[in-house]
TIRO-2110 file (N, C-alpha, C; in Angstrom, 1 decimal):
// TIRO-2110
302.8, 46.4, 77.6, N, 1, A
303.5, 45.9, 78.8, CA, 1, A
302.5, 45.9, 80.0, C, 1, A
303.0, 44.9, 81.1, N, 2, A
301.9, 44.7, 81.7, CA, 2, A
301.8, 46.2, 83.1, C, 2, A
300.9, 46.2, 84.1, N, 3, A
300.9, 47.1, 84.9, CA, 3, A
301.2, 45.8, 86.5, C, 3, A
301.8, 46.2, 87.5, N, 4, A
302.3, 45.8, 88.4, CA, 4, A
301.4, 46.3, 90.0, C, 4, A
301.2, 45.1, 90.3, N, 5, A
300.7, 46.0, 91.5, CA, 5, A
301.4, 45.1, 92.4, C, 5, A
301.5, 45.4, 93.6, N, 6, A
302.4, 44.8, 94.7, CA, 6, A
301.7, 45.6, 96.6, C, 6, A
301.0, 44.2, 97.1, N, 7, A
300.8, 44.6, 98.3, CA, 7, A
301.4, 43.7, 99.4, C, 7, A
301.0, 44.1, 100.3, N, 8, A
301.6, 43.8, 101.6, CA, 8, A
301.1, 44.3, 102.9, C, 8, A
300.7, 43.2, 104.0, N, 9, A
300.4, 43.9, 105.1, CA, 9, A
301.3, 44.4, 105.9, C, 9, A
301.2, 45.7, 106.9, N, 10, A
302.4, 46.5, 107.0, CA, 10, A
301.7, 47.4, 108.1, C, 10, A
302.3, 47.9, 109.4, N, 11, A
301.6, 49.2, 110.5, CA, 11, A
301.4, 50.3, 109.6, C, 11, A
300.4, 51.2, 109.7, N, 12, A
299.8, 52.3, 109.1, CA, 12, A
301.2, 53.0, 109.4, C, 12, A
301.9, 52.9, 110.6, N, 13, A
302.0, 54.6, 111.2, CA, 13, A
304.0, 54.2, 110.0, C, 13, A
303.7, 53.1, 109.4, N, 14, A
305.2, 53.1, 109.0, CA, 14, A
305.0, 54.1, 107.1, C, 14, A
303.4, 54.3, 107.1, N, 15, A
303.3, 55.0, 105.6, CA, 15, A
304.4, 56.1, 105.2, C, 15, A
305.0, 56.7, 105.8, N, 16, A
306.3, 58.0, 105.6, CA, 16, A
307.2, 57.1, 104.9, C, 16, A
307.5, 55.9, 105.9, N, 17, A
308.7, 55.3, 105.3, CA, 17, A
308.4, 54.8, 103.8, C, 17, A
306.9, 54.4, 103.5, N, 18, A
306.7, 54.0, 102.6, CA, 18, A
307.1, 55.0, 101.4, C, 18, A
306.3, 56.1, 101.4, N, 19, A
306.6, 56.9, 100.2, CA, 19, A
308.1, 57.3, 100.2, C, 19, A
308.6, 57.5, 101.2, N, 20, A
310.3, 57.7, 101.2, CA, 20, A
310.6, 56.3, 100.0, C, 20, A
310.5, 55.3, 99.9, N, 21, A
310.7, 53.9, 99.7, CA, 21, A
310.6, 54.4, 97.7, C, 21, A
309.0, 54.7, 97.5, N, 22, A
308.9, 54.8, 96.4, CA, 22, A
310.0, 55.8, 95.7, C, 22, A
310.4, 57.0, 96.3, N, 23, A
311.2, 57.8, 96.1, CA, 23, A
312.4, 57.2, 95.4, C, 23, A
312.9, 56.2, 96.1, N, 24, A
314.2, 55.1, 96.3, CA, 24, A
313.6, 54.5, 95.2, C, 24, A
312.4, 53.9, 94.9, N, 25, A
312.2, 52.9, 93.4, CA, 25, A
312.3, 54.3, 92.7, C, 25, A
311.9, 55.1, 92.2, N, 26, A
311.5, 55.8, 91.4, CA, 26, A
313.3, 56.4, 90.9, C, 26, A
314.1, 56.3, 91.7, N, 27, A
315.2, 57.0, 91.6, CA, 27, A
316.4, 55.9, 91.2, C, 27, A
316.0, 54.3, 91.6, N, 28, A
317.2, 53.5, 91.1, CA, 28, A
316.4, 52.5, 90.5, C, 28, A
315.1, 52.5, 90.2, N, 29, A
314.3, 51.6, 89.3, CA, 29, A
314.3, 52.3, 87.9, C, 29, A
314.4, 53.6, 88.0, N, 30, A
313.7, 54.5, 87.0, CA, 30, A
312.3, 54.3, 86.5, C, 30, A
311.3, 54.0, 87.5, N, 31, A
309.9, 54.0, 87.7, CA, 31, A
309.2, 54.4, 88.9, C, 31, A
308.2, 55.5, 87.8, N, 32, A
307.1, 55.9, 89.5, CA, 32, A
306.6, 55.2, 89.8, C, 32, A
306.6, 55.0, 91.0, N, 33, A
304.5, 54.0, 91.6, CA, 33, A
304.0, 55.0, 92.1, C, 33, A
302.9, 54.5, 92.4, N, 34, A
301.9, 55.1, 93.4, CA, 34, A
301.6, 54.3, 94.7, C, 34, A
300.9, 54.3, 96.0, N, 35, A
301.2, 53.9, 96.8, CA, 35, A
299.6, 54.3, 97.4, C, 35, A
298.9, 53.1, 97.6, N, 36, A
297.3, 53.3, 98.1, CA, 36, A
297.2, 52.4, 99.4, C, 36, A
296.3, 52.8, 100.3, N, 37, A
296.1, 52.0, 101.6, CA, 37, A
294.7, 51.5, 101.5, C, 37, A
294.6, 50.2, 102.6, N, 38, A
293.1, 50.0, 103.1, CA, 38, A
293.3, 49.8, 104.6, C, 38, A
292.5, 50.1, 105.4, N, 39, A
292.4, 49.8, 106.7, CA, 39, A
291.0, 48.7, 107.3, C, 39, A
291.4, 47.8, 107.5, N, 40, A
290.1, 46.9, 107.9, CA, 40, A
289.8, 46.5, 108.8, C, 40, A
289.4, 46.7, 110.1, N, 41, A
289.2, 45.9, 111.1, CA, 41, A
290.6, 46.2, 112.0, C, 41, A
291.5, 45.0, 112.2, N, 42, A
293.0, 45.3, 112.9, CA, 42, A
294.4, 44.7, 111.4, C, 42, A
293.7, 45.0, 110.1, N, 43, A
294.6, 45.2, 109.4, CA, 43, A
294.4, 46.1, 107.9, C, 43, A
296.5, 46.3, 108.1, N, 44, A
296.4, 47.8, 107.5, CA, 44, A
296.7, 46.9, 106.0, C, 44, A
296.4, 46.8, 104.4, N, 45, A
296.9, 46.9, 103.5, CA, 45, A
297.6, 47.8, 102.5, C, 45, A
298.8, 48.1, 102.6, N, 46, A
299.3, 48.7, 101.1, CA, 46, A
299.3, 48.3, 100.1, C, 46, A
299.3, 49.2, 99.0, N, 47, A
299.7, 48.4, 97.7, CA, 47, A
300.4, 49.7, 97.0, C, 47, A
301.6, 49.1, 96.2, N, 48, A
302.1, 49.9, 95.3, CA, 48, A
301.7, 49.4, 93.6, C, 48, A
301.8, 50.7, 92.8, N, 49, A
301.3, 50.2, 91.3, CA, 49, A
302.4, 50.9, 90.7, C, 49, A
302.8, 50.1, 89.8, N, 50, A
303.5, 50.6, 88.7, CA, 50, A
302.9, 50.8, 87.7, C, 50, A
302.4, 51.5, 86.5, N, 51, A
301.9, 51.6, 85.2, CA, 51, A
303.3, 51.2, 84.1, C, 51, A
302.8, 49.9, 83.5, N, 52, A
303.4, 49.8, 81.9, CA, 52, A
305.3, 49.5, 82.0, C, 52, A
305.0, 48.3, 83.0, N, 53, A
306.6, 47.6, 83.1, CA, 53, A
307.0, 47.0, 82.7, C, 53, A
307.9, 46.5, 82.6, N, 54, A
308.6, 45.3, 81.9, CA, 54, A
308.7, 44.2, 83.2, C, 54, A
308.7, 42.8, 82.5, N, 55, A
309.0, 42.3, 83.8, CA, 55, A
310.5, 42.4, 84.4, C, 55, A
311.2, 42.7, 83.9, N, 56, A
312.7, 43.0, 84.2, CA, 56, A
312.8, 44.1, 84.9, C, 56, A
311.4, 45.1, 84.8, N, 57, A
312.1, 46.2, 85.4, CA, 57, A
311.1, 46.1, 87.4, C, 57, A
310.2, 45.1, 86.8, N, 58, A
309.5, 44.2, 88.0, CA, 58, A
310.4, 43.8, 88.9, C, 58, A
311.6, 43.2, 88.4, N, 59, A
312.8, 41.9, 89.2, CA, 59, A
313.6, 43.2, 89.7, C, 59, A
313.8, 43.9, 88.5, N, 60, A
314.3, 45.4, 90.0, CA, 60, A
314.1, 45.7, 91.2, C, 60, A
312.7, 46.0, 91.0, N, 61, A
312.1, 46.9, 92.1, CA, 61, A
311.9, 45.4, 93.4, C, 61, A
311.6, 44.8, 93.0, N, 62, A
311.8, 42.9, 94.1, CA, 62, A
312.9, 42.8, 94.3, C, 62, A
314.4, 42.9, 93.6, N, 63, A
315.9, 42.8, 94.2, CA, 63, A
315.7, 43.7, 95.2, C, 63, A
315.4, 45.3, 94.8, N, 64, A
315.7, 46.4, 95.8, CA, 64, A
315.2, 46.1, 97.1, C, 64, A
314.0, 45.5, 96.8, N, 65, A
312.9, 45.6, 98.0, CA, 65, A
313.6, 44.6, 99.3, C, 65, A
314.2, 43.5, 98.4, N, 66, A
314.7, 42.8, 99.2, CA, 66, A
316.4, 43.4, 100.2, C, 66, A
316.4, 44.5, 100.0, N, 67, A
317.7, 44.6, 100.6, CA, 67, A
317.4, 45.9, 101.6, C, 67, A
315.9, 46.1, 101.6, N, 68, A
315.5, 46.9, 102.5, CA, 68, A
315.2, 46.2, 103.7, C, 68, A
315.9, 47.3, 104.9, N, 69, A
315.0, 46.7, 106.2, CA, 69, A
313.1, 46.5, 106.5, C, 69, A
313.1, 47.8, 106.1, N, 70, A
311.6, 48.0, 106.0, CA, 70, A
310.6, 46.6, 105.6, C, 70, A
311.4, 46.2, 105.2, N, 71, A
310.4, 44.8, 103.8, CA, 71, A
311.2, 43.7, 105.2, C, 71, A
311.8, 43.2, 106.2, N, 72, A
312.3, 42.3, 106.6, CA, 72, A
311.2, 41.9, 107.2, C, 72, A
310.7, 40.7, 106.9, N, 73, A
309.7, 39.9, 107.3, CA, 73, A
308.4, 39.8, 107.4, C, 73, A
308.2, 41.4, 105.8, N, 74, A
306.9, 41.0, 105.3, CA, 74, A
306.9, 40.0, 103.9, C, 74, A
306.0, 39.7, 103.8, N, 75, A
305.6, 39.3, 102.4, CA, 75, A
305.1, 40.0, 101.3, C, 75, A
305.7, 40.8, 100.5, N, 76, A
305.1, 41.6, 99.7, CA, 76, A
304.8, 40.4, 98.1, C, 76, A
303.3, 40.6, 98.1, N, 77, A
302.9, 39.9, 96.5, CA, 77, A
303.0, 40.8, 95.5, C, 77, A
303.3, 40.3, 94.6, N, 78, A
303.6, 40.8, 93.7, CA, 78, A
302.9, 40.1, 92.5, C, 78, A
302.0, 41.1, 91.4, N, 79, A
301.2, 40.4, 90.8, CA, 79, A
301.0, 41.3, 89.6, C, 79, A
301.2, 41.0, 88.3, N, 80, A
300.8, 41.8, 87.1, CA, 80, A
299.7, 41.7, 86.4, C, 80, A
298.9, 42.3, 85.8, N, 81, A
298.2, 42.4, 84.7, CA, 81, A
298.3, 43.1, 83.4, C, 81, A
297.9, 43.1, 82.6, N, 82, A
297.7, 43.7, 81.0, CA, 82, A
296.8, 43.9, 81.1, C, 82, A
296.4, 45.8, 81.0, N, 83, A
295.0, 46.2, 80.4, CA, 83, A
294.1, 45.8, 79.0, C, 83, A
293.4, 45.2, 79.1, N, 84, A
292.3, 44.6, 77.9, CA, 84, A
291.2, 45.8, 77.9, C, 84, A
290.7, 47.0, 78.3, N, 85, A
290.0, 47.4, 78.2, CA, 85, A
290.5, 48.8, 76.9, C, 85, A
291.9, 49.1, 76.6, N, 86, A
292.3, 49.9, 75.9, CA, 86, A
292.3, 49.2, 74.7, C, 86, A
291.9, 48.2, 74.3, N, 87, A
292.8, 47.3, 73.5, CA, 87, A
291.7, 48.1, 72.0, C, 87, A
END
């Protein structure tokens, strides 16, 4: 199954809410992410990873996202891969 990563530009200082957020996927997705930053210049990138999902369990965590305020009028991408280096 493939691995999920999902970013979004977003203010640093909202990162609390973010991990609160994963708590919320982790608890009605029934999947952990993890949750990494970059800071560049005057912008901040998040990204969440999921390891080894289904895409169904992908369309979860994107319904949820969508019914959060937090997410209201960002764009979060959302993008999979399949590891080939374990193969």
């Amino acid at each position: 199954m493939p691995d999920a990563f999902i970013w979004y530009h977003i203010e640093e200082q909202l990162e609390p809410k973010l991990l609160d957020w994963l708590a919320k996927v982790e608890e009605q997705a029934d999947v952990r992410g993890k949750l990494y930053i970059r800071k560049e210049k005057d912008k901040t990138t998040f990204m969440e990873t999921y390891t080894d999902v289904s895409r169904a369990t992908i369309n979860r965590i994107e319904k949820l996202a969508s019914t959060q305020p937090l997410f209201e009028g960002i764009h979060r991408q959302c993008e999979s891969f399949v590891e080939v280096s374990n193969r």
